[in-house]
C-alpha positions in Angstrom: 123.6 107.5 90.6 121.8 106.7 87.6 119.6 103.5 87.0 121.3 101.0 84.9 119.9 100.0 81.4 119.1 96.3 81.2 117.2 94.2 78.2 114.1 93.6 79.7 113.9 95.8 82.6 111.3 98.9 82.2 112.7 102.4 81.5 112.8 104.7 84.9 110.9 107.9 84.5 110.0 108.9 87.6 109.9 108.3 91.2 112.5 105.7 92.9 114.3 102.9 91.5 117.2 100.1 92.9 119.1 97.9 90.8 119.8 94.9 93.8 122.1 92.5 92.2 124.2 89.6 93.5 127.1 87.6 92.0 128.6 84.6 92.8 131.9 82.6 90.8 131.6 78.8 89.9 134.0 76.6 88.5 133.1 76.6 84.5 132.8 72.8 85.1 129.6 73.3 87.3 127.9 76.1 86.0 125.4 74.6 83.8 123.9 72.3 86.6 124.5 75.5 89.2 122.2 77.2 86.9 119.6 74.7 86.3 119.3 75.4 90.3 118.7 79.0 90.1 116.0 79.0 87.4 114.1 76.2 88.9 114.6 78.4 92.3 113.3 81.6 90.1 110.4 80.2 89.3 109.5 78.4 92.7 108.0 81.4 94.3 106.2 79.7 96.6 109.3 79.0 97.9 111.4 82.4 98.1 110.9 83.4 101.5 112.6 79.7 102.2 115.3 80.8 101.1 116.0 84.0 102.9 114.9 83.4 105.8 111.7 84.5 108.3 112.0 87.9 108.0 111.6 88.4 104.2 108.4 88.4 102.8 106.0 85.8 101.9 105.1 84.8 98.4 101.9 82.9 96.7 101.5 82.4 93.3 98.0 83.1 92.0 96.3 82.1 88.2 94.8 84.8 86.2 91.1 83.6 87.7 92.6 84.1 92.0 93.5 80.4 92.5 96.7 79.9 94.3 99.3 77.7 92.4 101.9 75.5 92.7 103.2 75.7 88.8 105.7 77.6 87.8 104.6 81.5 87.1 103.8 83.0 83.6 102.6 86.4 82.1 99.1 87.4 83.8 99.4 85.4 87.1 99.3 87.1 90.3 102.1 87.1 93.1 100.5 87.7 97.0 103.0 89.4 99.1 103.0 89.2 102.5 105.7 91.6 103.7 106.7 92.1 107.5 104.4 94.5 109.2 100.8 95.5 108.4 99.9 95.1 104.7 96.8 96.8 102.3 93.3 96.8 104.8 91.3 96.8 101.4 93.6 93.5 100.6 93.1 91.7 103.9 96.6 92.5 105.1 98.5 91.8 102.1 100.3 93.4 98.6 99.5 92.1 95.1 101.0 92.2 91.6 100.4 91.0 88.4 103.2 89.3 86.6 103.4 91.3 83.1 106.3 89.6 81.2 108.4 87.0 81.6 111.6 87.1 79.0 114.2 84.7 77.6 117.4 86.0 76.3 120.6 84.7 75.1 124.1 86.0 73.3 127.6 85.0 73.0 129.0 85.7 76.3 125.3 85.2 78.3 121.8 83.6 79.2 119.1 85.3 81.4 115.2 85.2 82.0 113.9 88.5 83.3 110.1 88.7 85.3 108.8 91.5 85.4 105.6 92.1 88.0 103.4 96.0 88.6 101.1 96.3 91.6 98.0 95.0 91.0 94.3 94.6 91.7 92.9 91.9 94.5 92.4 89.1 92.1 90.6 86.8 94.4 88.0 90.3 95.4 86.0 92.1 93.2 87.6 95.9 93.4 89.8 97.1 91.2 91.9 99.1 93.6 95.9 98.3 93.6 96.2 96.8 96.9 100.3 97.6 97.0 101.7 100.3 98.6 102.9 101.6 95.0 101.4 102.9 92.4 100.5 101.2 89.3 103.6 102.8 87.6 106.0 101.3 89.4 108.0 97.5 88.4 110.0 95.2 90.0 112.1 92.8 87.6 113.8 89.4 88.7 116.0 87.9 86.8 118.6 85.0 86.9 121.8 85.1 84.5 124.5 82.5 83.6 128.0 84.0 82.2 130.7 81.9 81.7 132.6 82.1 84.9 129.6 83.2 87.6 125.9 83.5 87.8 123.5 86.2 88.5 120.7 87.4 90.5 119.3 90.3 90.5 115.8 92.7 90.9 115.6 96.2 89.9 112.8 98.6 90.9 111.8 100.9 88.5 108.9 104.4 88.9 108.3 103.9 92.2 105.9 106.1 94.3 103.8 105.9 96.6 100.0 104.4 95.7 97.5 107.1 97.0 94.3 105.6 95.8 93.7 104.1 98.5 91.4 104.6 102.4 93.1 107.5 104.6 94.8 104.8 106.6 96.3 102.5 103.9 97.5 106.0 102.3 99.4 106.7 105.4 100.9 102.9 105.2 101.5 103.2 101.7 103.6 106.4 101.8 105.2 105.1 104.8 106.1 101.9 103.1 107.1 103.6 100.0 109.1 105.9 101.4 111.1 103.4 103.3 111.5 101.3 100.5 112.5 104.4 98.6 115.3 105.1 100.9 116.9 101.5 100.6 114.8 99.5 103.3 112.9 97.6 100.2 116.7 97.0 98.4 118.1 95.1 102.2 115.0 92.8 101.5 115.4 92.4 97.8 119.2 91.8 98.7 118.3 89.0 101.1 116.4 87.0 97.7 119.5 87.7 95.4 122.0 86.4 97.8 119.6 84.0 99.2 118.9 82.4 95.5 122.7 81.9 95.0 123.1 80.4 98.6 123.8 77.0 97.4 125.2 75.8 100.4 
């Protein structure tokens, strides 16, 4: 299976990748406010893991100077991740990235905003190590789509591999991680935001 091309979502040149997406119909009557929901739920990542329930991941929002947030993300903010199990030692127990682009796009037939976020540095510390258990090479995009008929939500990993500058022990985490996320585990999580971002009930 190959990755699927999507405006806005990095090439795949190596390593793993997922594309995780999730679709739900609406009556073309409600669509517009439905969506207003789902981008005001994109961009309240302090808020994610609410909706998926206690076993996803945590999110905080960060500003480009290591402050955490409660505004709505944009290009150079961090995102802290918290996900289930032990996290980065160098990063007190958590995962960063860095969001890199955030996209608007529309046609004829469709709308979408695509976020797109590489493991990153420790912006609150002073080390320039990637605390994530990927390498620097490696995206995730989110994005949220309105057609006429149903809405969208989606992430696709792209060049990921495991991050190996890093201690001995947070190696062994990191390919451990990676791998697992690699072989799906990482797409059951991501699959738990889509569907959890569409949950409107």
């Amino acid at each position: 299976m190959k990755p699927k091309q999507i405006k806005g979502v990095p090439e795949q040149k190596s390593g793993g990748f997922h594309d995780t997406e999730t679709y739900m119909k609406f009556e073309k009557a409600v669509i517009s406010v439905k969506y207003e929901t789902l981008k005001k739920r994109f961009f309240s990542v302090n808020d994610w893991k609410s909706y998926c329930g206690e076993a996803f991941a945590a999110f905080k929002l960060y500003t480009p100077n290591g402050n955490p947030t409660e505004r709505e993300p944009q290009k150079g903010d961090f995102v802290r991740i918290n996900i289930p199990g032990p996290g980065e030692t160098e990063a007190k127990g958590y995962d960063w990235v860095e969001i890199i682009d955030i996209c608007y796009y529309e046609d004829a037939h469709s709308e979408s905003i695509t976020m797109t976020c590489r493991p990153s540095q420790n912006p609150t510390g002073t080390s320039s190590h990637i605390a994530h258990f990927y390498s620097s090479k490696a995206t995730s995009t989110f994005m949220v789509q309105k057609y006429s008929t149903h809405l969208k939500a989606a992430v696709y990993g792209r060049n990921e591999s495991p991050n190996y500058n890093a201690n001995f022990i947070d190696i062994l985490r990191n390919v451990a991680v990676a791998i697992g996320g690699m072989l799906g585990i990482a797409k059951i999580q991501w699959r738990q935001l889509t569907n959890g971002l569409l949950d409107f009930d």
